[in-house]
N, C-alpha and C positions, 0 to 999 in steps of 0.2 A: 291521448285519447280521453276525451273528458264524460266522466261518468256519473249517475246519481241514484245508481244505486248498487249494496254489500254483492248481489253476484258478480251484476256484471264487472265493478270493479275487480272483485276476486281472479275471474279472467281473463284479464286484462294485463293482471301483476305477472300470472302466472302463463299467460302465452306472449306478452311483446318486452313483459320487463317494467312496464309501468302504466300507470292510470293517475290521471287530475281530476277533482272533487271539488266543483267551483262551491264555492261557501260553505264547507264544510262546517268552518270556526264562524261562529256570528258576527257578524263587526263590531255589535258593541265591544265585545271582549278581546278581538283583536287591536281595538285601535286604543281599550284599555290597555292592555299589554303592552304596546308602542310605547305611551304614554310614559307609565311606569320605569320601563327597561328604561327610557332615554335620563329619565332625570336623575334613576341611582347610575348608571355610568357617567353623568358628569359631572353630580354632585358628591359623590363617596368614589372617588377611582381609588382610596386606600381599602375599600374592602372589596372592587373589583378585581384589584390584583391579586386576591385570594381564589378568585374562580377560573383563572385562566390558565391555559396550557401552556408551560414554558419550552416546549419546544417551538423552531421557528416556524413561521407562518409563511417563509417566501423562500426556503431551504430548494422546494420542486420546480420555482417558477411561477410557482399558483399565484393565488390572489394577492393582489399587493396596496401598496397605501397604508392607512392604519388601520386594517382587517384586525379584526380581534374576535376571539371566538372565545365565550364565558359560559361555564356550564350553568342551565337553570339557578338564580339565587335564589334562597330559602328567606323569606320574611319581609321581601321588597312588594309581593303581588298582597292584594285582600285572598284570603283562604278561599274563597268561591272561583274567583279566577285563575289561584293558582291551580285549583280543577281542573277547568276547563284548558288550560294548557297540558297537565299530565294525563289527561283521560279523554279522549274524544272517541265515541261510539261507533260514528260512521268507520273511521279509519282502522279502527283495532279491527270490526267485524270485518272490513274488506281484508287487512290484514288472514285473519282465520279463513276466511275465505279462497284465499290465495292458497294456503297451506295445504288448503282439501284439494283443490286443485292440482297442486303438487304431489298430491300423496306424501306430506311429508306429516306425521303423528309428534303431540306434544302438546304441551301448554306452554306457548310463548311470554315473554316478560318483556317489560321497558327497559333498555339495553343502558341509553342515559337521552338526555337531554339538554341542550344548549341553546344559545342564542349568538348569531357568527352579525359580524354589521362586517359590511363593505364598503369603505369610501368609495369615491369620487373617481372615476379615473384608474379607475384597477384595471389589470391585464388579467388576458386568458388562460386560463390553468393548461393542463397540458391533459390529454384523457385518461381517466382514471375510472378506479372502481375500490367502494370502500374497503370491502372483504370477500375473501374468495367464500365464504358459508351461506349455501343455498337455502337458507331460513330465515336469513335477515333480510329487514325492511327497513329504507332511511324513507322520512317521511319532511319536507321542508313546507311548513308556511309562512308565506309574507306576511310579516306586519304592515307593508305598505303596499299601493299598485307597482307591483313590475312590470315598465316599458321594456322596450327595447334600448334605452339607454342609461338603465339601471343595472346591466350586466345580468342578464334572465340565464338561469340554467338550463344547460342541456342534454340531451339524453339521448343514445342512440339506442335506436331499437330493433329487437330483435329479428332473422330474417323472415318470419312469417308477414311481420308488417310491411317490411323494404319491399315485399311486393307489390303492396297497396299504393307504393311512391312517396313511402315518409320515412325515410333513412334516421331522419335526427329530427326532434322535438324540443321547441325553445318554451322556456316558462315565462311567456310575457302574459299575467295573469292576474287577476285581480287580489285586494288581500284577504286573506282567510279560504284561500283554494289549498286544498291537500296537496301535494305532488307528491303522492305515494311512488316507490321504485325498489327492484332490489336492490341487497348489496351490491350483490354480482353485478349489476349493469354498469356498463364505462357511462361516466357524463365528465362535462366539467362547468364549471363558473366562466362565463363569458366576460370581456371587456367591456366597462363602463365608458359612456360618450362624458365628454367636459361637461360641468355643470357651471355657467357662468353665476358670481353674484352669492354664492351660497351664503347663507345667515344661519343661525341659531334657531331654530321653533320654538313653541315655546313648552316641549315637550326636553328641550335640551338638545335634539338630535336635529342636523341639520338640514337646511330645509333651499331649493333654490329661490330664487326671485320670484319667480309666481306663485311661491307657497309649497312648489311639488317638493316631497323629500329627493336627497343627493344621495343617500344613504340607501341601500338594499339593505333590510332589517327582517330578519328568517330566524323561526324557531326549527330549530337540525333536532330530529327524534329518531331515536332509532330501537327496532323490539328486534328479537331472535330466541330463540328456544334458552332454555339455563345453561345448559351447556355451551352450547353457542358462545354466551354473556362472560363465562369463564374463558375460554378461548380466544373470545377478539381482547380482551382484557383491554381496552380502550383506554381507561383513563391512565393505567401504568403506562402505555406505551405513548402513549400522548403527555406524558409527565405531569401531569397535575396534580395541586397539592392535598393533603390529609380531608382539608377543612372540603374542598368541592366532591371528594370521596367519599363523604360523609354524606355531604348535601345530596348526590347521587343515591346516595342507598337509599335516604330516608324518601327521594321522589319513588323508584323503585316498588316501595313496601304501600304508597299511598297511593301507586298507579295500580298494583295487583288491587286493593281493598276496591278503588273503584271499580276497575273490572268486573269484579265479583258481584256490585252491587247491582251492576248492571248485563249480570245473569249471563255473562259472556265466560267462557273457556280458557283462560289464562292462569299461568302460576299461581298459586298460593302466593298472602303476602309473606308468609313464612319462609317460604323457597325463594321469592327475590330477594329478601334480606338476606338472606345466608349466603349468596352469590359471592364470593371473596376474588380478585384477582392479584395481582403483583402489587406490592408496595410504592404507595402513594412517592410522588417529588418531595424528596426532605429536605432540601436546599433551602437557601437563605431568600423570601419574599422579598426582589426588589421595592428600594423606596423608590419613590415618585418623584424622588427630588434631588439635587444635589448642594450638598452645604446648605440641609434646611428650608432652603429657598422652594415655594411652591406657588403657584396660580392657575390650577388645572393642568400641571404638567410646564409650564412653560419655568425657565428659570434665566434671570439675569431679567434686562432691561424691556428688550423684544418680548411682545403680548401678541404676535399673532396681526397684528393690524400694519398694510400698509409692507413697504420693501424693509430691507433691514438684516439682523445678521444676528444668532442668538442658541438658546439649545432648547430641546423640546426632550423630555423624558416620559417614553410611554408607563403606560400601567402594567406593562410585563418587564417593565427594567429595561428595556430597549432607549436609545441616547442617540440623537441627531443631535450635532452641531454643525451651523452650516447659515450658509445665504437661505432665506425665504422670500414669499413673494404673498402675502395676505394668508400668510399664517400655512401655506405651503412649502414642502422640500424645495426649493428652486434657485440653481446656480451650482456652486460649488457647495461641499458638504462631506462630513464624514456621518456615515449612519456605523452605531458597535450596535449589533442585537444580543437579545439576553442570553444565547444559548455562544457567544462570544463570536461569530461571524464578524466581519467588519468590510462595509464597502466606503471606500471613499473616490470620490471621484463627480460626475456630473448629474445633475437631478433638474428633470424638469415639471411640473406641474406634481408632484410627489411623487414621480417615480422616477429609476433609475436609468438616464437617457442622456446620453452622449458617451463620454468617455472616461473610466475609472478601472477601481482593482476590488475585485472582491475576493476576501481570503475565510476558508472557514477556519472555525472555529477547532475539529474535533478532527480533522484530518489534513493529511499535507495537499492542501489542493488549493490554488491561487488562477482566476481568472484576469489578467489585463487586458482592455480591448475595449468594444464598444459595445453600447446597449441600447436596445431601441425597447421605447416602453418597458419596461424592466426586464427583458427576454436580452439575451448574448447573441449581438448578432451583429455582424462588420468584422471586420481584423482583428488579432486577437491572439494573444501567445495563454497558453495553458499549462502549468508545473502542476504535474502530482511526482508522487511516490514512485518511481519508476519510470517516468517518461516525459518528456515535453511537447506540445502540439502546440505548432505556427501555422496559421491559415486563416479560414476564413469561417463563420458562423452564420449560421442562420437560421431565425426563427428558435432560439436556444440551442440549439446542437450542431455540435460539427459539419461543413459541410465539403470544406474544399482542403486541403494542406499538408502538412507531412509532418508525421508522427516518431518523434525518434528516443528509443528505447534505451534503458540505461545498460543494458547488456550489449549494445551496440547494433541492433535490428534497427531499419526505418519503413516506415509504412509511408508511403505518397499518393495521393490520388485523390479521387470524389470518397464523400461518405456519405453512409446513411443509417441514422439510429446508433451512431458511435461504430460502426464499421467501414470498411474498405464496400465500396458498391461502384461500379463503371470502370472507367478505366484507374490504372492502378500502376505501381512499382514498389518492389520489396529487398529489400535486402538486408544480406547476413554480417555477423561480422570476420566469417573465414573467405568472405569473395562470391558466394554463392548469391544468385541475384534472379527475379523474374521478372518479367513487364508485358502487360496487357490489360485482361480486363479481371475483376474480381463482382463476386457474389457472397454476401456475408460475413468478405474478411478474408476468402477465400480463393486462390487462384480460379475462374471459371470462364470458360468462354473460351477465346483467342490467345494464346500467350506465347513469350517467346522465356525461356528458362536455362541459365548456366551456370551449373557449377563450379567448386571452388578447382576439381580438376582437368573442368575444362569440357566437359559434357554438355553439349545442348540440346535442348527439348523443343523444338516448333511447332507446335498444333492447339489441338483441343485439349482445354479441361473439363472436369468436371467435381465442384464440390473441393480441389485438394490435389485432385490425381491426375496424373497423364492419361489421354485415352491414345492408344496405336502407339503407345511407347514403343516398341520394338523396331517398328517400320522408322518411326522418325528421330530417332536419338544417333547422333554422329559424333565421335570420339574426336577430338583433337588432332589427335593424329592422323585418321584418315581424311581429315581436312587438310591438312597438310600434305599428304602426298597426291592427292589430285591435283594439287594446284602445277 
């Protein structure tokens, strides 16, 4: 719903879950801000890897490529602009506005602030919502025009609008438009179309053949009450280091000062500084290189240009070695990511597509099988901690196979959302066994059921349970003397 002015936006948040603000940010200071971000991410990525989040980026499925997500740097913008990125009037006041609307009382504050780039060719996240706390607001603007084949965000909205006939709202938007939303609302980052040809800009960040950017380049903002700010503790649980926790507070303390000056209702800078959450990533800052060797990441002979076979080391300590194809993941390849995942196996255009193993890092859990755009999907054997699944995947999750338990249960049948859904078959390891349909895991429907002494159950379930047990259970033995 696109809006241009603090009520009606306020209304907007607070009855469907979100409102767009076409030019909110001005262009000059948006296409400043492009400008800027692109040249210190390709010219300093040793002081980029100081602002990023070492946890994985493609852990859920989400966005994939070389998605990197850096909290706001401190001393890369002119002090006027870094303004205008920490403070924008329209949106805080919509912001407040929402909140009265809500009935929800307070003086909200600047939660943190980032900058997320999306390659080329990224896959669809899976639907999400940032935070279940009905105060926060994630606010995303482009640095550049999002098409529709720059992977524009989504959003679904709430059921007062579904009835208007707009279930889901895509952000193909010009740059410098708000997409104001709450936490609470599921959205997710959509799939990027191919960009043939992509070059360099001469902003650093790359650009296609006719000059259009390849790259979705979005400042991620987020405000919530103080409380709130303590509570989502974002940047502990997104692992980032000392130095971007710092940089954080000090935006924080210089986004309440604005506020203030602009006579608007928000924390004290006092009160957002004092905000403290969990302890910063103390971890060792991957280098960029290995053995020394550096040229924007790349290491050894291969630069990126043309077919060939080489390693690429990100700015979060993350290591491709592998076939490329014009400076793309493409062919065979081992990807290790920094939080110690490791897939090896097939990559086509940067993502992970054909056939490989991907093992994490932090638990006992190994996927082998196949991948379409970097999503699990085709044939596929699965080990964790307690079970193995053989079957079939689709769209990332289980969909078809049989699941068999290390206590000696097997689960067979359709799934759905990681359960037994359709038809189905179960069993025990003393003999006891069911077969029919399931609902959540769950015997439901039709089923036929026997146990280990010999008791069958043929009818309805419901949830788990027998219904008309009594009528229809037949013992063994009186099957046997009718015969």
């Amino acid at each position: 719903m696109h809006v241009s002015d603090v009520d009606a936006a306020g209304r907007c948040i607070a009855g469907c879950g979100f409102a767009f603000w076409p030019d909110a940010f001005a262009a000059a200071d948006v296409d400043a801000l492009h400008e800027h971000y692109g040249r210190w991410f390709v010219e300093n990525r040793s002081d980029v890897r100081h602002y990023l989040s070492y946890n994985s980026y493609h852990a859920r499925g989400g966005l994939s490529g070389r998605r990197e997500q850096s909290v706001f740097p401190s001393g890369v913008f002119p002090p006027a602009l870094e303004d205008a990125a920490l403070h924008n009037r329209a949106v805080v006041a919509s912001y407040l506005a929402s909140l009265r609307a809500l009935g929800i009382t307070g003086r909200p504050m600047l939660n943190w602030i980032t900058i997320i780039q999306s390659s080329s060719l990224t896959a669809t996240q899976d639907w999400h919502t940032d935070a279940p706390l009905a105060d926060g607001l994630k606010v995303q603007v482009p640095l550049v025009d999002v098409t529709a084949d720059l992977g524009p965000l989504e959003i679904k909205v709430r059921p007062a609008s579904k009835a208007q006939g707009c279930p889901i709202v895509r952000g193909t938007v010009r740059r410098g438009t708000a997409l104001m939303y709450r936490h609470s609302q599921p959205h997710r980052g959509t799939a990027a179309a191919a960009v043939a040809a992509a070059s360099t800009g001469a902003a650093g960040t790359p650009e296609a053949a006719d000059g259009a950017p390849s790259h979705r380049v979005v400042l991620d903002i987020s405000y919530m009450l103080p409380s709130s700010v303590a509570r989502d503790d974002y940047l502990a649980r997104h692992r980032y280091t000392a130095h971007a926790a710092e940089a954080t507070r000090a935006h924080r303390v210089r986004s309440a000062a604005l506020c203030a000056a602009d006579l608007l209702a928000c924390a004290a800078a006092t009160d957002a500084g004092g905000v403290r959450g969990g302890a910063p990533y103390a971890g060792p800052v991957p280098a960029a290189t290995n053995d020394g060797e550096a040229d924007d990441g790349w290491v050894g002979e291969y630069r990126g240009v043309g077919n060939g076979s080489g390693t690429w080391v990100d700015a979060n300590g993350s290591v491709y070695t592998g076939a490329f194809v014009d400076g793309l993941c493409h062919g065979r390849g081992r990807y290790t990511f920094a939080n110690g995942d490791v897939y090896e196996g097939d990559f086509a255009h940067d993502l992970r597509h054909g056939r490989g193993r991907f093992a994490f890092g932090d638990r006992d859990e190994v996927y082998e099988g196949e991948f379409v755009r970097q999503q699990r999907h085709g044939r596929a054997t699965v080990t964790m901690a307690g079970f193995t699944f053989e079957g079939l995947y689709r769209d990332g999750h289980p969909a078809e196979g049989r699941r068999a338990f290390a206590d000696g249960r097997v689960h067979a049948g359709t799934f759905r959302k990681g359960a037994l859904e359709g038809p189905c078959s179960l069993s025990w390891p003393d003999g006891s066994s069911y077969e029919g349909t399931c609902a959540r895991g769950l015997p439901h429907g039709r089923g036929r059921s026997e146990t280990a002494g010999g008791d069958v159950y043929d009818g309805e379930w419901e949830r788990g349970k027998q219904l008309h047990a009594a009528a229809a259970v037949a013992g063994r033995a009186e099957a046997k003397a009718e015969l």
